[in-house]
C-alpha positions as CSV (number, residue, x, y, z in Angstrom):
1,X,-6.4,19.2,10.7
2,X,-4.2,19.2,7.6
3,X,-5.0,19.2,4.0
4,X,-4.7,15.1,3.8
5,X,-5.8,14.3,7.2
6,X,-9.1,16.8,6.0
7,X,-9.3,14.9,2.6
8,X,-9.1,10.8,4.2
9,X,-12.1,12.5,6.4
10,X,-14.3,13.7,3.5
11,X,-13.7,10.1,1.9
12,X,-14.6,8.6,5.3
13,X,-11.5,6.5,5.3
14,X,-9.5,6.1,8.3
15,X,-6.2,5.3,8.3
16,X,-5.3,2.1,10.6
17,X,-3.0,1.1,13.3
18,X,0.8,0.2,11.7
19,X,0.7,-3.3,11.0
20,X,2.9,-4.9,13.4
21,X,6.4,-6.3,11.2
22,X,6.6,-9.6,10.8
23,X,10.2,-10.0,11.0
24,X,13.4,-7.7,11.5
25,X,12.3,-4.1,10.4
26,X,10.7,-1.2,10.9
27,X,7.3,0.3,9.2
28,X,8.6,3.5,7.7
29,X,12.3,5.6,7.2
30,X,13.1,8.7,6.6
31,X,16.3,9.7,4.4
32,X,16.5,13.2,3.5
33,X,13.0,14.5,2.1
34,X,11.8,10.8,1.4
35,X,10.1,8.5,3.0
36,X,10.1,4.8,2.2
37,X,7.9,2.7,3.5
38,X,8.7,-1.2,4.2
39,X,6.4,-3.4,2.1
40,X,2.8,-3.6,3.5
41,X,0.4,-6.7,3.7
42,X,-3.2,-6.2,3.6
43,X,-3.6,-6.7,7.3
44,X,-6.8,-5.1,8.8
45,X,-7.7,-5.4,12.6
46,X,-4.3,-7.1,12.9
47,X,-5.4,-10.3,10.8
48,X,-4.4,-11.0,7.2
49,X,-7.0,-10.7,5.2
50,X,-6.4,-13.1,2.6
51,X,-4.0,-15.8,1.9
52,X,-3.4,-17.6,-1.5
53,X,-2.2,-17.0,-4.9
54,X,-4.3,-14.3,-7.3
55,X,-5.7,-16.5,-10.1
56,X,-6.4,-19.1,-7.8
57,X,-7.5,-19.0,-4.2
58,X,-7.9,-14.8,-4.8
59,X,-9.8,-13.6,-7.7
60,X,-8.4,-10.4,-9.2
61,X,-11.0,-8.2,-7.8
62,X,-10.6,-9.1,-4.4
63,X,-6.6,-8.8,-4.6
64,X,-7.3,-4.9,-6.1
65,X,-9.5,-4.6,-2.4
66,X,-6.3,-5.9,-0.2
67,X,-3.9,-3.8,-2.5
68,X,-6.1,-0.8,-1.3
69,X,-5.3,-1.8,1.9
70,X,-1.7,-2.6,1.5
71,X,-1.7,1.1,0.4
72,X,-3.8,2.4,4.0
73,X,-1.1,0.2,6.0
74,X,1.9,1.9,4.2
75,X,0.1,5.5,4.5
76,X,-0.5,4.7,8.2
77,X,3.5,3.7,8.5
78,X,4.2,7.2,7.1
79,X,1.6,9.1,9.3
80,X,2.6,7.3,12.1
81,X,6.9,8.4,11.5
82,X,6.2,11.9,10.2
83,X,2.8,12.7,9.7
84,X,0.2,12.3,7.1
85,X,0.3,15.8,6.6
86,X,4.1,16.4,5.8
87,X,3.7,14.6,2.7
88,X,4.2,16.8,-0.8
89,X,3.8,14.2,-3.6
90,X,3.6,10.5,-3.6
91,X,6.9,9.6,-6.0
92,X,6.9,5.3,-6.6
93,X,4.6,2.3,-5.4
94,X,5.8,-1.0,-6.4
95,X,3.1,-3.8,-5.9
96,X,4.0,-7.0,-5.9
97,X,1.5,-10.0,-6.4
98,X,1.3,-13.6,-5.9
99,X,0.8,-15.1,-9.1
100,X,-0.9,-18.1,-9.7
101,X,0.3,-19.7,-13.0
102,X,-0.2,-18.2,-15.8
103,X,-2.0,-14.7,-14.3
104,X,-1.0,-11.7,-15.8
105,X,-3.0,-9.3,-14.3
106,X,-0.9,-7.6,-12.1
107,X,-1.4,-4.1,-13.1
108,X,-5.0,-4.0,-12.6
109,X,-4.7,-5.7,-8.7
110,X,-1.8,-3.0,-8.0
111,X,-4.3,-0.4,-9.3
112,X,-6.3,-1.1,-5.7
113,X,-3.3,1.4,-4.3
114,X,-2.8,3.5,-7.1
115,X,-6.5,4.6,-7.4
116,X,-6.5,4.9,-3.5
117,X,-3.5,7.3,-3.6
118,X,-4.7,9.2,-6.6
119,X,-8.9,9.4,-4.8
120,X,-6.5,11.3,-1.7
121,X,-3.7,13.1,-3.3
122,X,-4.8,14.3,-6.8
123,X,-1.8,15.6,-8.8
124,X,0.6,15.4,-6.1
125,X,-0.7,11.4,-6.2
126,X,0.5,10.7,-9.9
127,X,3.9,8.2,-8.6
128,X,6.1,5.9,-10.9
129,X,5.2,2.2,-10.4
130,X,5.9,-1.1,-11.0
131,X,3.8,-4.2,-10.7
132,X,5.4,-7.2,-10.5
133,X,4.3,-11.1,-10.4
134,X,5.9,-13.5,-7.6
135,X,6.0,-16.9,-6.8
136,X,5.1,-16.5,-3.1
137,X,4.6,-13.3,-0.2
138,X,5.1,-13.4,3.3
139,X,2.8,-15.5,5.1
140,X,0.9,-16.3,2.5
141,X,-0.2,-13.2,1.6
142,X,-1.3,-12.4,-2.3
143,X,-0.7,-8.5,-2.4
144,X,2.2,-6.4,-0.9
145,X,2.9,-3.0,-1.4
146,X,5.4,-0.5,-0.8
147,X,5.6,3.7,-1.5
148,X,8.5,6.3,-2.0
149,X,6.6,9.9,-0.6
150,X,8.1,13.0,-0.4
151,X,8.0,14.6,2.4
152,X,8.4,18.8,3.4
């Protein structure tokens, strides 16, 4: 078992199956020494596990839960292509949220995947981000997230 593999265990997370796409693309690419992952929905068990807009139907702490498991989905995407275990630093997440009027919270709800990948990776966790408020997600959903890792 490598290092990250070895670390989701001592945290007693597992990572889940890819999410199934819901339209025409794949999980995960690889270009070069990067991996980019398609954006993730927090699907668990292969149900969505919220719909509605954060400020309204999804209170903040909630969304910061599904952006945690945005974050396991795109990790799983990138285990599942090249292995957890090739990865050398995370570089970018971007979150976006579905924003209900007036909600600026984003940054705390995209911090569900940033603490995630910093609790796994440490240092080689620290990424560039961007948080960003939309009017609507796919299917409803009120968090997606996507990653940039570097891979060996």
């Amino acid at each position: 078992m490598g290092a990250w593999k070895q670390r989701l265990a001592e945290l007693g997370i597992e990572l889940p199956a890819v999410a199934t796409p819901v339209a025409a693309y794949v999980p995960a690419v690889r270009s070069g020494s990067q991996v980019f992952t398609s954006g993730q929905l927090p699907f668990a068990g292969g149900e969505l596990a919220a719909v509605g807009k954060v400020g309204a139907e999804v209170d903040p702490e909630s969304a910061k839960a599904h952006a945690r498991t945005c974050a396991l989905n795109a990790l799983a995407a990138v285990d599942a292509l090249v292995g957890l275990d090739s990865i050398v630093r995370v570089v970018k997440v971007v979150g976006f949220v579905a924003s209900a009027e007036g909600f600026t919270g984003q940054p705390a709800v995209i911090n569900g995947a940033s603490e995630l990948i910093g609790e796994i990776f440490g240092d080689a966790g620290s990424h560039a981000r961007s948080a960003v408020g939309v009017a609507e997600l796919p299917v409803g959903a009120p968090v997606e997230v996507e990653m940039i890792v570097e891979v060996a």
